[in-house]
C-alpha positions as a Markdown table, in Angstrom:
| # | Residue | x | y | z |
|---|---|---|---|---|
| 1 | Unk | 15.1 | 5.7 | 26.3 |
| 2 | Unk | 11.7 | 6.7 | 25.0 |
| 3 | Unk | 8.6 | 6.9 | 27.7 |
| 4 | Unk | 5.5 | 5.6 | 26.5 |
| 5 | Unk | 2.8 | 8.6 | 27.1 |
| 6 | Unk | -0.5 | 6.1 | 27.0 |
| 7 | Unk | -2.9 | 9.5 | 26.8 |
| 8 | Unk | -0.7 | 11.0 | 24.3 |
| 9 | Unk | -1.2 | 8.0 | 22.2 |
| 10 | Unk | -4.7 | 7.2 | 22.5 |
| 11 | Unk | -6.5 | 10.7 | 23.3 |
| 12 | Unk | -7.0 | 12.0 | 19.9 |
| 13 | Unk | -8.2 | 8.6 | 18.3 |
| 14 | Unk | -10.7 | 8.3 | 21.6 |
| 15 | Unk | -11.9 | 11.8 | 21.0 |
| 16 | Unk | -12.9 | 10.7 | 17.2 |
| 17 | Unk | -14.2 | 8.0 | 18.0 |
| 18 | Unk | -16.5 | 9.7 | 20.5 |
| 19 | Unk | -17.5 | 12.4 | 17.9 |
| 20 | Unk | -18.1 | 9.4 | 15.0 |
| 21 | Unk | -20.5 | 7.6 | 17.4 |
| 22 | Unk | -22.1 | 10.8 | 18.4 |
| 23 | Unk | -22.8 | 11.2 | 14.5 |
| 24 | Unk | -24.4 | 7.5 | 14.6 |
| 25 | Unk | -26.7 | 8.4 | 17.6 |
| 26 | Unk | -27.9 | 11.3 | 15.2 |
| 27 | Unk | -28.3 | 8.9 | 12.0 |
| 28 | Unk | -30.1 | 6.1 | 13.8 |
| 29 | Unk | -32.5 | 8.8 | 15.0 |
| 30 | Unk | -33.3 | 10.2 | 11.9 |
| 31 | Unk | -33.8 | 6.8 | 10.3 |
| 32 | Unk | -35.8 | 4.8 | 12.8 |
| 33 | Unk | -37.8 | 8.0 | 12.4 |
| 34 | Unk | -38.7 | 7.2 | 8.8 |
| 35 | Unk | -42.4 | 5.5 | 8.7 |
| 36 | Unk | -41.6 | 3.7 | 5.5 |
| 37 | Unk | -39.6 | 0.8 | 4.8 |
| 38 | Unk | -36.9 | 1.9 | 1.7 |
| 39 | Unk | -35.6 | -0.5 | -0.8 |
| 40 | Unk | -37.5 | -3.6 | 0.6 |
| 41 | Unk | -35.6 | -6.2 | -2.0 |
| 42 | Unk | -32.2 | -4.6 | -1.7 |
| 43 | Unk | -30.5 | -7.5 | 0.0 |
| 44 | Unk | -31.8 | -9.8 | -2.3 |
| 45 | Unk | -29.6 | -8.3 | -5.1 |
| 46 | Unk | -26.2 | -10.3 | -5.2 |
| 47 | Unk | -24.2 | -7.1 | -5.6 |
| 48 | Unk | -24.0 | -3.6 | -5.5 |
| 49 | Unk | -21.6 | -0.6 | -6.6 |
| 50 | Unk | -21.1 | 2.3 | -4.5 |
| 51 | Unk | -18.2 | 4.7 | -3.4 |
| 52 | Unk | -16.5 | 6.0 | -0.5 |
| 53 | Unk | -15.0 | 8.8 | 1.2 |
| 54 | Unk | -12.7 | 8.6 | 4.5 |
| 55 | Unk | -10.8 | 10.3 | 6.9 |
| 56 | Unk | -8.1 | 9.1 | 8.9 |
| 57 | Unk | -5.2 | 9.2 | 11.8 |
| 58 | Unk | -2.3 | 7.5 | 10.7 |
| 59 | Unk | 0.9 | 6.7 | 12.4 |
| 60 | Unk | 3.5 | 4.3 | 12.9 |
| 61 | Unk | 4.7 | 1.4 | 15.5 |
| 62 | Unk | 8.4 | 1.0 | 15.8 |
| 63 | Unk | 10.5 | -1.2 | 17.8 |
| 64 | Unk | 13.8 | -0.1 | 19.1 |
| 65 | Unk | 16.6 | -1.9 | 17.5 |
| 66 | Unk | 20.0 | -3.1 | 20.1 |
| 67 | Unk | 21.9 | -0.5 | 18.3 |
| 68 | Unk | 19.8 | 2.3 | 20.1 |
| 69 | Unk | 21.2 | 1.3 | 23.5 |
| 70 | Unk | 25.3 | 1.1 | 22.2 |
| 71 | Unk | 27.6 | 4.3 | 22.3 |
| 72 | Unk | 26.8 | 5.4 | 19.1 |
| 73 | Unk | 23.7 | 6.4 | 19.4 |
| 74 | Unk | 23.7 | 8.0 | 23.0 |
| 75 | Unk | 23.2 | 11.4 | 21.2 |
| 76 | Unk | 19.5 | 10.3 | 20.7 |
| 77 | Unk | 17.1 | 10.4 | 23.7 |
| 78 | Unk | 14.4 | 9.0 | 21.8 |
| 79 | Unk | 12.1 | 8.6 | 18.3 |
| 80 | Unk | 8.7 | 9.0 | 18.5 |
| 81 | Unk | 6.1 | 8.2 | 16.0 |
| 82 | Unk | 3.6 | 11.5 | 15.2 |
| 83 | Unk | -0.4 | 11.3 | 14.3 |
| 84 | Unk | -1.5 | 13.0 | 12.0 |
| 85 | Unk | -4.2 | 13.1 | 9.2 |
| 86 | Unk | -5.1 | 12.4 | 5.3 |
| 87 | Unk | -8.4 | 11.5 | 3.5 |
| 88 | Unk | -9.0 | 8.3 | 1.5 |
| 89 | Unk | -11.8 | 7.6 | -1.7 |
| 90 | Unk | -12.3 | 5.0 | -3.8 |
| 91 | Unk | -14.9 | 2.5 | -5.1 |
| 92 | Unk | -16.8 | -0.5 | -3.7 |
| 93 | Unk | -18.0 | -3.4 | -5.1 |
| 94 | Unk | -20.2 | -5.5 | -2.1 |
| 95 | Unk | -21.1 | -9.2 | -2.7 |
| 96 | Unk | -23.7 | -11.5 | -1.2 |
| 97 | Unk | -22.7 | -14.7 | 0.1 |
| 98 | Unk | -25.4 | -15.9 | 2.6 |
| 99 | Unk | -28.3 | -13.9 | 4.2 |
| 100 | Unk | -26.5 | -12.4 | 6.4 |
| 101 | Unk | -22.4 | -12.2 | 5.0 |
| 102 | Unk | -21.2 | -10.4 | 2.3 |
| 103 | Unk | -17.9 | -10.1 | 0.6 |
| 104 | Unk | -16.6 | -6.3 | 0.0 |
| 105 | Unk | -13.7 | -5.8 | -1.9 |
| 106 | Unk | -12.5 | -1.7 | -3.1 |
| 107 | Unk | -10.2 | 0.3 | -5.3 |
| 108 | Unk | -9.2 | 2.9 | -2.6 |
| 109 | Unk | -6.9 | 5.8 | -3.3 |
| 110 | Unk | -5.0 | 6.8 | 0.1 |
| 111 | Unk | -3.3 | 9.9 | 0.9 |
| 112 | Unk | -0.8 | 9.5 | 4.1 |
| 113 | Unk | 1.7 | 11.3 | 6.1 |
| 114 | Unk | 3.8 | 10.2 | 8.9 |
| 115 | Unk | 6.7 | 11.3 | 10.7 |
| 116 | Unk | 9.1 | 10.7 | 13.1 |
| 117 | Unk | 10.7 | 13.3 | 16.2 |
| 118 | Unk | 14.3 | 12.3 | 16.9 |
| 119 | Unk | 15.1 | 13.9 | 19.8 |
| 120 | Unk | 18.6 | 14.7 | 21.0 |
| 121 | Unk | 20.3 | 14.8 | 24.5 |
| 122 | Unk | 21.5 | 18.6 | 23.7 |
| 123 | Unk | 17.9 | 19.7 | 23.9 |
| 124 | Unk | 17.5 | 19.8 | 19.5 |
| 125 | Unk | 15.3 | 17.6 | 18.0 |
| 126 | Unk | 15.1 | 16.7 | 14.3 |
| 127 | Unk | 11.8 | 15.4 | 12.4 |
| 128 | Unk | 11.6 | 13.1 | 9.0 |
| 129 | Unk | 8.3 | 14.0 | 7.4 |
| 130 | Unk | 7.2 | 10.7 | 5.0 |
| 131 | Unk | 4.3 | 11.4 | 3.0 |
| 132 | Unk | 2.9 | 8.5 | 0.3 |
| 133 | Unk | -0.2 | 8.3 | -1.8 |
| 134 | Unk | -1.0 | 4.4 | -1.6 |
| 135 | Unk | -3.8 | 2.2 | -3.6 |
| 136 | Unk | -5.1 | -0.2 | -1.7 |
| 137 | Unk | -7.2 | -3.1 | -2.6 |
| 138 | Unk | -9.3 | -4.3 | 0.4 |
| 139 | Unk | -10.8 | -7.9 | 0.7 |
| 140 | Unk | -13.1 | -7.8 | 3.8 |
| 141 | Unk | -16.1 | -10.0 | 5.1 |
| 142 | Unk | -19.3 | -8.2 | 6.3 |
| 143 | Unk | -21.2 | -10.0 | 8.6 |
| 144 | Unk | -24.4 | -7.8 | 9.0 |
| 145 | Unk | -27.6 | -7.9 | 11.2 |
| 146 | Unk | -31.5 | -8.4 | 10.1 |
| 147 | Unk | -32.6 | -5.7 | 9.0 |
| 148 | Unk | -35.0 | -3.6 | 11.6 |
| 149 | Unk | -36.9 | -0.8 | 9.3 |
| 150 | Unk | -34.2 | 1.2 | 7.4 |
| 151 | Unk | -31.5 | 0.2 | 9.9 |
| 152 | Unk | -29.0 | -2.9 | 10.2 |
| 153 | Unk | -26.0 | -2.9 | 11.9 |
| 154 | Unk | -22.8 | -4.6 | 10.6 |
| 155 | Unk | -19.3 | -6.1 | 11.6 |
| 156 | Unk | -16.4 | -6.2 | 9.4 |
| 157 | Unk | -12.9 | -7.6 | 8.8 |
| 158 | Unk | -10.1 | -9.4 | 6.6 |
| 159 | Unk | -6.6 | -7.9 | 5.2 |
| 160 | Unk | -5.6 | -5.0 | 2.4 |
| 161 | Unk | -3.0 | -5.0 | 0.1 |
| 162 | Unk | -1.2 | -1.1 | -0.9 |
| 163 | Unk | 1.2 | -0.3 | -3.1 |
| 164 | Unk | 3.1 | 3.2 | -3.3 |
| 165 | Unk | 1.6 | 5.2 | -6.2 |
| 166 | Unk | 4.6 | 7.7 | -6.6 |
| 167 | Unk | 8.0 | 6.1 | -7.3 |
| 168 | Unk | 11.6 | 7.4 | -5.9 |
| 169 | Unk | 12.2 | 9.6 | -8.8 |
| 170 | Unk | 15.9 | 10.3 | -6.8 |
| 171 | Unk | 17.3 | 7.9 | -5.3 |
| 172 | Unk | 20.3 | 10.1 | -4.0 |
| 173 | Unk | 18.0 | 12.2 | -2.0 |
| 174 | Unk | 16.5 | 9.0 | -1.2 |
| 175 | Unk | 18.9 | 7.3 | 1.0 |
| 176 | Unk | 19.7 | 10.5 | 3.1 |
| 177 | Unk | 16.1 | 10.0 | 4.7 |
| 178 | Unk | 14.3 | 7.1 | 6.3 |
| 179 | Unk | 13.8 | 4.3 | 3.5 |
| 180 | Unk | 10.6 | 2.2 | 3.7 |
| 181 | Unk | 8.9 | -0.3 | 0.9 |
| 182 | Unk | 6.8 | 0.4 | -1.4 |
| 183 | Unk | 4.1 | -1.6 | -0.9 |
| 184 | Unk | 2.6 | -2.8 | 2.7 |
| 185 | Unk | 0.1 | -5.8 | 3.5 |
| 186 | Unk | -2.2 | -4.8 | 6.9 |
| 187 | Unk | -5.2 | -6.5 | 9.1 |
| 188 | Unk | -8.5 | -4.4 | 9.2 |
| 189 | Unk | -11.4 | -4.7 | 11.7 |
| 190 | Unk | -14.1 | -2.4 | 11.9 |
| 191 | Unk | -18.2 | -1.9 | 12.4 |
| 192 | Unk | -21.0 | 1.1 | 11.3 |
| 193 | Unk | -24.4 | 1.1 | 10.2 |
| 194 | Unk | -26.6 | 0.5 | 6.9 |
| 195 | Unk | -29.1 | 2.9 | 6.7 |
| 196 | Unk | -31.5 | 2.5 | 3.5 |
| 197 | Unk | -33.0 | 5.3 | 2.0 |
| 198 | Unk | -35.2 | 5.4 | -1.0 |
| 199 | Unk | -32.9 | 5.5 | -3.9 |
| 200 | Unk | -29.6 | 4.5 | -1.9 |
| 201 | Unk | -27.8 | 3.0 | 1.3 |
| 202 | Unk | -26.2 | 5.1 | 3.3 |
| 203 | Unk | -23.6 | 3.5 | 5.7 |
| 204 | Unk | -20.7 | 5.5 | 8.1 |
| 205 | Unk | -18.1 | 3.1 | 9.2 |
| 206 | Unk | -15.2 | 3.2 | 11.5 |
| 207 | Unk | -12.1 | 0.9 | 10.5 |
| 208 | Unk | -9.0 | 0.5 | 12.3 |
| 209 | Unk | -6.1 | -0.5 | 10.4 |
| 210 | Unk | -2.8 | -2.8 | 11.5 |
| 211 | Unk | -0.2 | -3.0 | 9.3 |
| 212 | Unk | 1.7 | -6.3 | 9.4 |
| 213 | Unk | 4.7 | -5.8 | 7.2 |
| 214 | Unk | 8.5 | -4.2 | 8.4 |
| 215 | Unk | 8.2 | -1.0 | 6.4 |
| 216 | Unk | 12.1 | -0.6 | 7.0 |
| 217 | Unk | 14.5 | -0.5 | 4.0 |
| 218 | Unk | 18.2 | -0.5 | 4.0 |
| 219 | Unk | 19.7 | 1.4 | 7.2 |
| 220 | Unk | 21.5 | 4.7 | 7.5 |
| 221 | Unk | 21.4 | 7.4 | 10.4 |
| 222 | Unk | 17.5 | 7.4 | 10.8 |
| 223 | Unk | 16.9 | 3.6 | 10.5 |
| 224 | Unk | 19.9 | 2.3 | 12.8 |
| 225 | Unk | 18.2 | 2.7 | 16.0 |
| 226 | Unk | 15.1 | 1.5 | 14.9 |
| 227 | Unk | 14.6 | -2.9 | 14.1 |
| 228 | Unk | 10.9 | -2.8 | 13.4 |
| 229 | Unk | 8.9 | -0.1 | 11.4 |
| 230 | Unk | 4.9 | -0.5 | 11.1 |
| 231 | Unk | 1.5 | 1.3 | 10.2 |
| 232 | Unk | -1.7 | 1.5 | 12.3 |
| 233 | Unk | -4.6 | 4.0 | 11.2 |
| 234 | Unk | -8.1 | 4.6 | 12.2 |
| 235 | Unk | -10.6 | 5.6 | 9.5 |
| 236 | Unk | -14.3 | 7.1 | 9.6 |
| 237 | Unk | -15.7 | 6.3 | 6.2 |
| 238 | Unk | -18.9 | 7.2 | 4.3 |
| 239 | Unk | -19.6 | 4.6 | 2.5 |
| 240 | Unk | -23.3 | 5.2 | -0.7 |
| 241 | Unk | -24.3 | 2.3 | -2.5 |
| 242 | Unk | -26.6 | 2.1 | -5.3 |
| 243 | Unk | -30.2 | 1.1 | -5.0 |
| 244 | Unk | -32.2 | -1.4 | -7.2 |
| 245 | Unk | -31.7 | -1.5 | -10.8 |
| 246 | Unk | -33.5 | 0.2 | -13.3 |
| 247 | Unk | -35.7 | -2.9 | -14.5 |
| 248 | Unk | -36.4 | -3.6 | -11.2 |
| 249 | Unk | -37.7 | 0.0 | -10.2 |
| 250 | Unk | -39.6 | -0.2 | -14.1 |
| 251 | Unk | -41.0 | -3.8 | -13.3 |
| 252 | Unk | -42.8 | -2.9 | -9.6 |
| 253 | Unk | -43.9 | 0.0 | -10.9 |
| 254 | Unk | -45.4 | -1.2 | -13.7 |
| 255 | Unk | -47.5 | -4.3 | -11.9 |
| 256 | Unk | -48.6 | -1.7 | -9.6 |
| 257 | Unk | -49.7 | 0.2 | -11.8 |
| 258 | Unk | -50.8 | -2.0 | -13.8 |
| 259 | Unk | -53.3 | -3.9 | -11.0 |
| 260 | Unk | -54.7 | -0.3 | -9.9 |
| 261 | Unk | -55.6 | 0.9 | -13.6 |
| 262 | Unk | -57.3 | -2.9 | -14.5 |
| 263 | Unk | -59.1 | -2.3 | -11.3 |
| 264 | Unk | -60.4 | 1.1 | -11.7 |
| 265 | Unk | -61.5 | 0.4 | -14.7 |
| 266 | Unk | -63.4 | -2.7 | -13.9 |
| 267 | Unk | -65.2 | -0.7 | -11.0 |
| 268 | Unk | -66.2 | 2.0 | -13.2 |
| 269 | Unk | -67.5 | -0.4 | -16.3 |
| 270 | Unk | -69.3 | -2.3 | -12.9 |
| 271 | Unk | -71.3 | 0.5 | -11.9 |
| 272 | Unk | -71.4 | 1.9 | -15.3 |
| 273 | Unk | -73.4 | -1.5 | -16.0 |
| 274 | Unk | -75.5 | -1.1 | -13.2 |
| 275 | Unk | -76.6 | 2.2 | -13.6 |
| 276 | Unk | -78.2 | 1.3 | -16.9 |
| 277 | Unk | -80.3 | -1.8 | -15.6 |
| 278 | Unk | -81.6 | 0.4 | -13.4 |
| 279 | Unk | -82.4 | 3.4 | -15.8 |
């Protein structure tokens, strides 16, 4: 049977997470720094467009099946799930709902790969690579704090939606290998920062994913052993949303402008006026 190697699992999604907070340390410096309040009326807006850029560790949960204990599979010491990387962009679209929720949905474009190490009592071992380009269509609520300067600080949840870009162009080679759906549904939870600047919001975010759909599909030699199949993956995203729209920007500059003009020019006709009664 497999051991379960708690470090193993855990120590490089630890170590990013201690790099990604590191990062926040350095951004909530640099913008608590700032004199100036940016974008004062942002919030008030009730929506925004922006874009995104992640990376991630991906992996997936499985649960031995009771066929991995019976005579036919004691060739197989055990299967265990790999980490390893991708990248992630897409496009947000961010909602207000009260002061101080909003609703955040995205078109994200995923790129993934997970394996699996089946390893053998006769010392071999054997590894099925997956790799999957998924969209996914996030629906999450942020529930963010008041605002202090150019910083808030922001929780966020709710549940994604993927589907498998790429289709099984041959199916023969297909069912040879491990066979998983095409589309998954998963539970998201994350937190990170809004940090205004003067034309934009700058926000990095950490997410972790749970996928809550059997990914499992048919059975042959690599699926027999196995009775559950899932995803997990932590992401650090960058997340830029747009700042106030163009008739805003035109309208507060033009009243300010406007008031400082009509006031200089009244001062100068004033002592324009007075200059002369005294002359």
């Amino acid at each position: 049977m497999q051991a379960t190697n708690t470090g193993y699992k855990f120590d490089l999604r630890w170590r990013k997470i201690g790099l990604t907070f590191l990062l926040f340390v350095g951004f909530l410096g640099r913008a608590q720094n700032n004199p100036s309040d940016n974008l004062i009326n942002y919030d008030e807006q009730w929506i925004h467009y922006g874009f995104l850029l992640g990376v991630h560790s991906s992996k997936y949960v499985i649960k031995h099946s009771e066929a991995f204990t019976t005579p036919a599979m004691d060739t197989v010491h055990s299967i265990i799930p790999g980490n390893l990387g991708g990248f992630k962009l897409g496009f947000i679209a961010n909602m207000k709902v009260t002061e101080h929720l909003d609703l955040r949905t995205s078109i994200t474009v995923g790129f993934y790969e997970n394996d699996l190490l089946y390893r053998f009592t006769d010392n071999t071992d054997q590894r099925e690579l997956k790799d999957a380009t998924m969209v996914e269509f996030p629906m999450l609520l942020k529930y963010k704090s008041t605002r202090r300067g150019n910083l808030a600080m922001y929780v966020l949840g709710g549940f994604t939606p993927s589907f498998e870009a790429a289709s099984k162009s041959n199916r023969e080679d297909v069912i040879e290998k491990l066979e998983l759906h095409g589309w998954n549904f998963a539970f998201e939870i994350g937190g990170g920062f809004d940090i205004y600047y003067p034309f934009f919001k700058f926000s990095p975010e950490i997410r972790y994913s749970y996928g809550l759909r059997n990914m499992l599909e048919g059975e042959n030699e690599f699926s027999v052993g196995l009775d559950r199949l899932t995803t997990q993956n932590l992401t650090v995203f960058l997340t830029f949303e747009g700042g106030p729209s163009p008739k805003q920007k035109r309208g507060g500059k033009i009243k300010g402008q406007g008031s400082h003009k009509s006031g200089s020019r009244r001062n100068k006709a004033q002592r324009k006026f007075k200059g002369n009664k005294n002359g």
